[in-house]
C-alpha positions as CSV (number, residue, x, y, z in Angstrom):
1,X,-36.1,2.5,7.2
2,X,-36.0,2.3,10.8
3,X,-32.6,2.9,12.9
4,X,-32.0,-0.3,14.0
5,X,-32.4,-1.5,10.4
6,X,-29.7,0.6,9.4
7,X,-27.4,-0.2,12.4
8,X,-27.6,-3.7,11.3
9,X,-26.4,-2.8,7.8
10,X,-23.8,-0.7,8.8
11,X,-22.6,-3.1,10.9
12,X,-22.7,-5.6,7.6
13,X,-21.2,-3.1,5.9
14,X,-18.6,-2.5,8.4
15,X,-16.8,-5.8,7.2
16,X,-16.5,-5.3,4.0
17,X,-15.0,-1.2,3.9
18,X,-12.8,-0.9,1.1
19,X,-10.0,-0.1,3.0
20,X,-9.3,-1.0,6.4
21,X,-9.9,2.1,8.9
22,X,-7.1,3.3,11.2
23,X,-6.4,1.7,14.5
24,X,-8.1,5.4,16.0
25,X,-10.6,4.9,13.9
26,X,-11.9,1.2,14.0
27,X,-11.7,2.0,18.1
28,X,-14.2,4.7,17.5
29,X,-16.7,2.2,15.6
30,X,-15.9,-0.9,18.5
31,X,-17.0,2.4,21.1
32,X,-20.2,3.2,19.5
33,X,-20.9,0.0,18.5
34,X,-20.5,-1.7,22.0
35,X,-22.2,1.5,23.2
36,X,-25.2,0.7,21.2
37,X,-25.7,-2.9,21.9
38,X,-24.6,-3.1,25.6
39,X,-24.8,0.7,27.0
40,X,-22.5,1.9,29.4
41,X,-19.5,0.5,30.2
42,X,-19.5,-1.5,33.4
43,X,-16.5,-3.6,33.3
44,X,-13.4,-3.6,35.1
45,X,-10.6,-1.9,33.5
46,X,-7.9,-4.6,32.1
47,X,-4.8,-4.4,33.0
48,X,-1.9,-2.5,31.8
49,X,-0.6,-5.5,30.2
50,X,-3.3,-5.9,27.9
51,X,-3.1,-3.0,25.8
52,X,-5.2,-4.0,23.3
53,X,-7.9,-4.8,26.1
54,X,-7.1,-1.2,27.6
55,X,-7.6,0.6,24.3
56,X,-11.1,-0.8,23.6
57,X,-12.3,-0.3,27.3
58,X,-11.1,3.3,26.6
59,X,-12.9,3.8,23.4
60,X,-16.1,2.0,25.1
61,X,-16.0,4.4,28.4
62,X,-16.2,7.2,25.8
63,X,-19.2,7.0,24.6
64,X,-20.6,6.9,28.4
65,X,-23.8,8.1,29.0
66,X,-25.1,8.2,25.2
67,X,-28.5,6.7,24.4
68,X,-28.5,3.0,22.5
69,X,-30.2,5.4,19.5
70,X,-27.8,8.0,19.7
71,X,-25.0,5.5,19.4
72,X,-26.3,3.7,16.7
73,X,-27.2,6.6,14.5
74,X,-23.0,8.0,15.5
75,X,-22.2,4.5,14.0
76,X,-24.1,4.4,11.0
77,X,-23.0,8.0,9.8
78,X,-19.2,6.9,10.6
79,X,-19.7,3.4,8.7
80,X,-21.4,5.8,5.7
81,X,-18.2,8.3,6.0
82,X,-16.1,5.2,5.5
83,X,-17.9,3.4,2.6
């Protein structure tokens, strides 16, 4: 099975986890998984009124520099972890 066939599963199965991850934990998967389908992060930093906004450009910014492949396998194995 190819990696980008397995993404997409683990991204399917992503939604339906038996118990929902931790807030440090499902900004680890929005990282990787933005990291994956977008690369790098090239957008302005919100504000420090949107925390929320803050916290996922953080997460995102993290993965910097990490292949589309290398992102997506990181996602998988944390989706497989989870299930």
């Amino acid at each position: 099975m190819a990696l980008k066939d397995d993404f997409d599963a683990a991204v399917a199965n992503s939604r339906n986890l038996s118990e929902r991850p931790d807030n440090a934990t499902l900004l680890k998967i929005y990282g990787l998984f933005k990291q994956a389908t977008q690369g790098d992060n090239t957008a302005r930093k919100p504000g420090f009124g949107d925390l929320e906004g803050r916290a996922k450009w953080d997460a995102w910014s993290a993965c910097k520099g990490r292949s589309a492949d290398e992102a997506m396998q990181q996602y998988v194995d944390l989706i497989q972890s989870l299930s």
